[in-house]
C-alpha positions in Angstrom: 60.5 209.8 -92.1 60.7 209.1 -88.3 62.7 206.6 -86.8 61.9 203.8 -85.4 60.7 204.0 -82.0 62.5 201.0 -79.3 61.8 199.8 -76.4 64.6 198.1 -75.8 66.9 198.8 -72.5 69.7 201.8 -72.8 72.9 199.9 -71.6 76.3 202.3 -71.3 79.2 200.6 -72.9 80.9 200.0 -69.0 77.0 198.0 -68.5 77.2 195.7 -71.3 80.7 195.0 -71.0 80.1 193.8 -67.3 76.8 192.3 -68.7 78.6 190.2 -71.4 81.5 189.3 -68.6 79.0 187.5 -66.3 77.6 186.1 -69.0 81.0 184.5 -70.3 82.2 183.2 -66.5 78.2 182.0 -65.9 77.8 180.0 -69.6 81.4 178.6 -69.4 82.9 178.8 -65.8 85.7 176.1 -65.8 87.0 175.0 -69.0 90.1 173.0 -70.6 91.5 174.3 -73.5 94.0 172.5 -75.6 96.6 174.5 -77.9 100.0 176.0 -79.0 101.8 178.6 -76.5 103.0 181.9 -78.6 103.6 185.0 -77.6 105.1 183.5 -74.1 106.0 187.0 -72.2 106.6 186.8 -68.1 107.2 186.3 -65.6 107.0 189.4 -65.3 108.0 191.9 -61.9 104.6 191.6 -60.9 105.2 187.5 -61.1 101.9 187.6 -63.9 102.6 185.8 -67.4 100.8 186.0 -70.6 100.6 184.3 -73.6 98.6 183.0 -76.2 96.7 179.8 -76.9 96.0 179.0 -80.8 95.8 176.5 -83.0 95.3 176.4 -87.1 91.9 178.2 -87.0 92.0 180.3 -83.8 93.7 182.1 -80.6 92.5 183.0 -77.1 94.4 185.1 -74.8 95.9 183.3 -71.4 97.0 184.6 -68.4 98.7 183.1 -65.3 98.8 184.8 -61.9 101.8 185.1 -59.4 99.4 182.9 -57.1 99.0 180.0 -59.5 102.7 180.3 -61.1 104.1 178.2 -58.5 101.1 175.8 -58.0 102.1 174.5 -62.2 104.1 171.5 -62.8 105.0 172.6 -65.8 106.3 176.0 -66.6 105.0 177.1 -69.4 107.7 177.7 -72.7 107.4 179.4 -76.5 105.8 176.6 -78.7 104.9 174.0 -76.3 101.7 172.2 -76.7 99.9 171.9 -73.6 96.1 171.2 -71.6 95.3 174.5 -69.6 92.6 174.6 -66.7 91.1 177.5 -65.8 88.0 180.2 -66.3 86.7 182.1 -69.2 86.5 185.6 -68.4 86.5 188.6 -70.4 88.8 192.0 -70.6 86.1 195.0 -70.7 88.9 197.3 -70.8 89.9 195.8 -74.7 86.6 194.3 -75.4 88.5 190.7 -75.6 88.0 187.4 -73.5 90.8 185.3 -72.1 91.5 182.4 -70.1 92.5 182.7 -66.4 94.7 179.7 -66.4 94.9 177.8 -63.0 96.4 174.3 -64.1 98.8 173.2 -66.6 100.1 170.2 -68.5 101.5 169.0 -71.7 99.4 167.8 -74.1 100.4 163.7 -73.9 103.8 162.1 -73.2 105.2 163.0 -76.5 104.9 166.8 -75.6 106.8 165.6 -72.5 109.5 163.5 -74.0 109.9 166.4 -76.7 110.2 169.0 -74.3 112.5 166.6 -72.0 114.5 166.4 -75.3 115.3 169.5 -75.9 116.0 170.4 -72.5 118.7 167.9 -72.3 120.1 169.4 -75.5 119.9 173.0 -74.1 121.7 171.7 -71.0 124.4 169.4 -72.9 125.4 172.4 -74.7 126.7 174.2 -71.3 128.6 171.6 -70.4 126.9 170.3 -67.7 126.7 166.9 -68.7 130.7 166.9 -69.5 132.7 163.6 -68.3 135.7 165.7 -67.1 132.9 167.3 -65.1 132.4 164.0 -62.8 134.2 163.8 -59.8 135.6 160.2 -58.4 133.3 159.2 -55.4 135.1 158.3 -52.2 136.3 154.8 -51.6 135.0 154.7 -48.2 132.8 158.1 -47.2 132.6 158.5 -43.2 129.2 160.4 -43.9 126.5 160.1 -46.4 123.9 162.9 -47.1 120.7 161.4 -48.6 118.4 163.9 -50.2 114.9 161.7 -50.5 111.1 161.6 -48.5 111.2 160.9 -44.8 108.6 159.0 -44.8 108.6 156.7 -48.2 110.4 153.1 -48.8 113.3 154.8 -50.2 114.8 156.1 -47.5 114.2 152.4 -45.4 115.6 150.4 -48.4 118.9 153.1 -48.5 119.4 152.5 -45.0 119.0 148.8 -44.8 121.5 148.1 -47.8 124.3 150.5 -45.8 123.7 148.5 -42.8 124.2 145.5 -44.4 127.6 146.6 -46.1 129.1 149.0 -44.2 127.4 150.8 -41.4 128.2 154.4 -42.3 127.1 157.4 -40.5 124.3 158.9 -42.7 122.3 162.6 -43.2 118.4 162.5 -44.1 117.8 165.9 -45.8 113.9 165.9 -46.1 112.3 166.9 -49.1 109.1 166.2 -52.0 110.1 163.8 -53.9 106.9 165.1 -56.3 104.6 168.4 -56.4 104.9 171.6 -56.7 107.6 172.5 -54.6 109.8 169.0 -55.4 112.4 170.9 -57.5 112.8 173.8 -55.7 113.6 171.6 -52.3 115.7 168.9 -53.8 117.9 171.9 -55.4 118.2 173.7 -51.7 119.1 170.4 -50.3 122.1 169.5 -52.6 123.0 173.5 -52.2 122.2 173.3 -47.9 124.6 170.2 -48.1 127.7 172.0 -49.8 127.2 174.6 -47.7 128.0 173.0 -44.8 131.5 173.6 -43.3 134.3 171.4 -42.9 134.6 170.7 -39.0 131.2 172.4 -37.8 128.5 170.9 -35.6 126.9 169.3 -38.4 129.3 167.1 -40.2 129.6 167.5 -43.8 128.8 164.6 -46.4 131.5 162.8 -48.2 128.9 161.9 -50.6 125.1 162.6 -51.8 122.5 159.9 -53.0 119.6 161.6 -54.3 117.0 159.3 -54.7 113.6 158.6 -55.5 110.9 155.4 -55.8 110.0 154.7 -59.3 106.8 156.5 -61.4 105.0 158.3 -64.6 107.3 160.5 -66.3 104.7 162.9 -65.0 105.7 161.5 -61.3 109.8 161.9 -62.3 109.5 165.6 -63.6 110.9 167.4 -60.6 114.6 165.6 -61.5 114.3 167.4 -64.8 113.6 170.6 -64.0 116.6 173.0 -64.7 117.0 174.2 -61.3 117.6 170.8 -60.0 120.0 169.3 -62.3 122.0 172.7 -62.0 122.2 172.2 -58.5 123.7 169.2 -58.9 126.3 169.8 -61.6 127.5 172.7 -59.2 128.0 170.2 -56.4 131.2 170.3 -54.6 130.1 166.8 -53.1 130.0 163.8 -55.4 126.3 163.3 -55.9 125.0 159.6 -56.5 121.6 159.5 -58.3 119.0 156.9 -58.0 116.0 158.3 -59.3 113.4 155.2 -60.3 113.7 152.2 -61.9 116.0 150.9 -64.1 114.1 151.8 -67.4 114.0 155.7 -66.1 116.5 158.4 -66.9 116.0 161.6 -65.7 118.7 165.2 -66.4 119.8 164.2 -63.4 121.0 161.1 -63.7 123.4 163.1 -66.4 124.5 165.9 -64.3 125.1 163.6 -61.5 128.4 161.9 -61.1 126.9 158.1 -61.1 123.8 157.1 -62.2 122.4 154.1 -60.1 119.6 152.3 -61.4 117.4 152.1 -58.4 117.9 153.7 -54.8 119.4 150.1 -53.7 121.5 150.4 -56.0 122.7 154.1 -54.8 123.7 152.8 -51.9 125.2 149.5 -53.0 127.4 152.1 -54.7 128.2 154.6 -52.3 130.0 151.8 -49.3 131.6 148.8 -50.1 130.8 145.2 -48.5 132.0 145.3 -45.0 133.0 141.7 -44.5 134.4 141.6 -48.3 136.8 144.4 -47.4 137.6 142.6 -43.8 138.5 139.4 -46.0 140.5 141.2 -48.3 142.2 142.7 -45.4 143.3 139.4 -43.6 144.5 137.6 -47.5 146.6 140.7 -48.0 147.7 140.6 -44.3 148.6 136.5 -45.1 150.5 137.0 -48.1 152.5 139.8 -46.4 153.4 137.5 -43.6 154.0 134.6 -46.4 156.4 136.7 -48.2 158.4 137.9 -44.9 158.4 134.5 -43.9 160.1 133.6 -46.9 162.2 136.5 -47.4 163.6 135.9 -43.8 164.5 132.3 -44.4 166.3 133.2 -47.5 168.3 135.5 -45.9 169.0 133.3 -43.3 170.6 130.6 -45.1 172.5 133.2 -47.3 173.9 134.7 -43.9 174.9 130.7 -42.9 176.5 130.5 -46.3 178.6 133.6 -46.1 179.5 132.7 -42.6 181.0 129.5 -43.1 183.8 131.5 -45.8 184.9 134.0 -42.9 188.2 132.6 -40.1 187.1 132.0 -37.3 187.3 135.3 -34.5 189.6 133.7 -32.3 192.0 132.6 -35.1 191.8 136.8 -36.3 192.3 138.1 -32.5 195.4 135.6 -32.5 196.9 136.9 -35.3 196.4 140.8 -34.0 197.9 139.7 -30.5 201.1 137.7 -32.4 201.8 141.3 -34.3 201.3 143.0 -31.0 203.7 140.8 -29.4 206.3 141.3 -32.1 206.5 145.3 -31.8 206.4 145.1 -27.8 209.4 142.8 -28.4 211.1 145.9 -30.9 210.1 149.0 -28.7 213.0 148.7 -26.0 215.7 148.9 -28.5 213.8 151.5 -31.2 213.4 153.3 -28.3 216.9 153.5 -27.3 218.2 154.0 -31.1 215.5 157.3 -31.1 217.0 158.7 -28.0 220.5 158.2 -29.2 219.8 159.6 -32.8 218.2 162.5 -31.0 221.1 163.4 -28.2 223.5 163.4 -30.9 221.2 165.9 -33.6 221.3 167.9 -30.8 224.8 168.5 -30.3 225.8 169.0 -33.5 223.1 171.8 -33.7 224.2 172.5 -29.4 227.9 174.5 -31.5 226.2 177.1 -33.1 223.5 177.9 -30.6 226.9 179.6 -28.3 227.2 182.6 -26.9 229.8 183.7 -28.5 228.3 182.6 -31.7 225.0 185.0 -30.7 227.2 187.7 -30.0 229.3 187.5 -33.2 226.3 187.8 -35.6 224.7 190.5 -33.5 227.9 192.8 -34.4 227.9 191.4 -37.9 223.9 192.9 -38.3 224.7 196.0 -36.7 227.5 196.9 -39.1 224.8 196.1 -41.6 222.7 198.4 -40.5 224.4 201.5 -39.6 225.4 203.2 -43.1 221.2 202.8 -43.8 220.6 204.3 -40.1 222.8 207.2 -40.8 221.3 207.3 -44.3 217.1 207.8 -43.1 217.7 209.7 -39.6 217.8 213.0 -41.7 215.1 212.2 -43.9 212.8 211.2 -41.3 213.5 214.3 -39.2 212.5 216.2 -42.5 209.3 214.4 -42.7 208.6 215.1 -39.2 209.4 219.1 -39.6 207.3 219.0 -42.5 204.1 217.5 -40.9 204.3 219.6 -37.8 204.5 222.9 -40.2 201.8 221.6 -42.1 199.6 221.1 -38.4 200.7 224.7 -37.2 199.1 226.0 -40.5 195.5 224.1 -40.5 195.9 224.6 -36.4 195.7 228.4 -37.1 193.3 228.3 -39.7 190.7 226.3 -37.5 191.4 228.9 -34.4 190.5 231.9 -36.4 187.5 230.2 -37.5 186.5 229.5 -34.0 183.4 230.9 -32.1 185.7 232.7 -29.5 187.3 235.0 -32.0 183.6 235.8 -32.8 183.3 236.8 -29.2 186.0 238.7 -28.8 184.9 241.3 -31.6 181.4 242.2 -29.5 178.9 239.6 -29.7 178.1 236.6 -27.8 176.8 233.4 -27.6 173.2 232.3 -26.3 172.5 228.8 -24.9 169.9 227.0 -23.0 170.6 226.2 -19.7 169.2 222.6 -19.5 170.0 221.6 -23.1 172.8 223.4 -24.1 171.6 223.7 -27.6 172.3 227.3 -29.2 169.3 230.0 -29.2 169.1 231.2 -32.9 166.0 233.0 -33.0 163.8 235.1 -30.6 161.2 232.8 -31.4 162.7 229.7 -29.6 162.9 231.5 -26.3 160.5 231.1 -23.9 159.4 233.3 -20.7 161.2 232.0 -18.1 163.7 229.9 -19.7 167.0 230.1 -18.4 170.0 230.9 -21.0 173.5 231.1 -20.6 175.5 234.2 -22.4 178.8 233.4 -23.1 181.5 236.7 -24.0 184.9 237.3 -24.7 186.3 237.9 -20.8 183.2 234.7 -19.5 180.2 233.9 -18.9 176.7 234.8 -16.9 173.1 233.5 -17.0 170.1 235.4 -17.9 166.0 234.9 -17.4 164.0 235.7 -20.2 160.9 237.5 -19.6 157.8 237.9 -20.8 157.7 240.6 -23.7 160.6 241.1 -25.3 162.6 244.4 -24.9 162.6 247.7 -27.2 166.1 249.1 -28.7 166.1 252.4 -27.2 167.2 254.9 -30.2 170.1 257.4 -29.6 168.5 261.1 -28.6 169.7 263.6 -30.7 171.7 266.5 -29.6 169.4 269.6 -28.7 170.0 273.3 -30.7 170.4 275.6 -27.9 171.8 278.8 -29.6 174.5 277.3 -29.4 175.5 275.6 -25.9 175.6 272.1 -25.8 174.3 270.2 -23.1 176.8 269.2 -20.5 174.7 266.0 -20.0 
């Protein structure tokens, strides 16, 4: 039996899968598609992510390009339940369709306030919301780096509470405060301010007050992301946040080292009030003076008291000049006793310091002393013979070893002219260096030339029959 005959249009598989693509983007164009992420892989090098978007009955493929990876407020995490924007499309390589996906979001505020849960959890864990983490905030900072919008009523309301308090110099670091590029410029902000160096042209901030008007959770999200609140827990600077209103708490208000509740209240925080601390200055200067005062006025009626149990000066120089008196009255006559008491010492010593006296004990020590003289003049002259045999001895004994004997059997010895030091080798002569050759009877210079000279050998005597050669 034949078959059927058709006529029906011959498509080739690369036809109808191109075919059922435009058909797909045509029918559908954009969609939103609600679902579960799983299978989260990426960013990869390229920058691409994929994933998958299911639920309890189904699953569609999902892909985000390096193009619209930056443009998404949320970045997309294993499990989360989100809203994704974007075209239906098809794969014609796999015969499968997927989502191109151009926007997304979490699927209501309790997706947020679950996923803003367990990224606080995630960060608590590290440590960066420790206590011994905080660092104490300057009494009074000299300069203060804001990191807020140019433009918006934060930034007016931060500057009008510092003037107000304390004028303080003070460092606008512009940035989005919401969008797609919010995080990443409040983090490089916090980083650009630590990084500036102690002393350069652009002061560096005592102290940071990021800040922000209130909003949505939706308008807050850039002070949760991860790269933000890491910025801050890393800051050398004592960071100040006041992010909102008083009901909202963003990561950062945990990673930062005091949480204001509004912007005002940042700054309110950051300086003290000017004429408070000018008020406090002048009581403390009063009781400082009050207590001196007092202190001085004690001391001067405890000085009056004391004075009035010492004499009187004059009656004490009185008193000095009657003692003085007295011994001037004494010195003639001690004088007189001394001298006499002296003269006579004197004499009585005056007997035995004689002449005769001198002389007497002179003969009395030589009498001593000549048995022992006669006694050590031979023994010294034997230690004297003994010594001068023993230097005759080691005198010989050094002159045969000397250099001249040397000489005097035949050889010589070569110096340098200019040096003097000894030529020991052939090698440390040099054409045209003058030596000095030293033998037994003098002494005579010599040149040296350029090759040295050949040992002639001793000629042999000659055979002839006989006679000998006469020469």
């Amino acid at each position: 039996m034949d078959a059927p005959s058709s006529n029906a249009h011959e498509f080739s598989v690369s036809e109808l899968a191109l075919a059922v693509k435009r058909a797909v983007e045509d029918e559908f164009g954009y969609v939103r598609v609600r679902g579960e992420i799983s299978g989260y892989r990426g960013p990869h090098s390229s920058g691409h992510a994929y994933f998958t978007l299911k639920d309890d009955a189904a699953s569609i493929d999902a892909v985000v390009w390096k193009t619209s990876m930056f443009r998404l407020k949320f970045k997309p995490e294993e499990g989360m339940e989100v809203i994704a924007t974007g075209r239906l499309t098809t794969f014609p390589k796999s015969s499968k369709y997927q989502i191109v996906i151009e926007q997304l979001e979490p699927a209501g505020a309790g997706a947020l306030m679950a996923l803003l849960e367990e990224r606080r959890r995630k960060l608590a864990a590290e440590g960066l919301f420790a206590a011994e983490r905080k660092q104490k905030l300057p009494y009074l900072p000299r300069v203060i780096g804001v990191v807020t919008s140019p433009t918006g009523a934060v930034i007016r309301d931060i500057l009008h509470r510092l003037n107000d308090r304390f004028p303080t110099r003070v460092l606008v670091w512009p940035v989005r405060v919401q969008g797609d590029t919010a995080a990443m410029e409040v983090a490089n902000a916090v980083r650009g301010f630590n990084a500036l160096a102690e002393g350069g042209p652009v002061p560096r901030p005592d102290l940071l007050i990021v800040a922000r008007g209130g909003g949505s959770i939706e308008d807050l999200w850039s002070f949760n992301e991860e790269i933000v609140v890491r910025a801050v827990a890393e800051s050398r600077i004592p960071v100040i946040s006041g992010v909102g209103h008083e009901t909202d708490t963003t990561l950062i208000d945990y990673a930062a080292d005091l949480r204001a509740p509004t912007p005002t209240a940042a700054a309110e925080a950051a300086v003290p009030v000017r004429a408070e601390l000018i008020a406090y200055v002048d009581d403390q200067g009063a009781r400082t003076r009050n207590v001196v005062r007092r202190h001085l006025l004690g001391s001067r009626d405890r000085l009056r008291a004391a004075a009035g149990e010492l004499p009187r000066p004059l009656d004490l120089l009185n008193i000095a000049r009657q003692r003085l008196d007295l011994a001037a009255q004494h010195l003639g006559s001690s004088l007189r006793d001394l001298g006499q008491q002296k003269r006579l010492g004197f004499e009585r010593v005056a007997a035995r310091l004689s002449p005769n006296a001198l002389r007497a004990d002179l003969r009395h020590a030589r009498a001593q002393l000549a048995p022992q003289a006669e006694r050590l003049e031979p023994a010294y002259r034997r230690i004297v013979t003994r010594a001068a045999d023993r230097l005759a001895t080691a005198w010989k004994l050094v002159d045969s070893l000397s250099y001249k004997r040397i000489i005097e059997r035949g050889f010589a010895l070569v110096t340098d002219a200019d040096t003097g030091e000894i030529v020991r080798s052939k090698d440390s002569a040099r054409p045209g260096q003058l030596l000095v050759v030293d033998v037994s009877d003098g002494s005579f210079g010599v040149n040296v030339s350029g090759a040295p000279a050949q040992r002639k050998k001793a000629r042999p005597p000659r055979d002839d029959g006989g006679q000998q050669s006469l020469f």
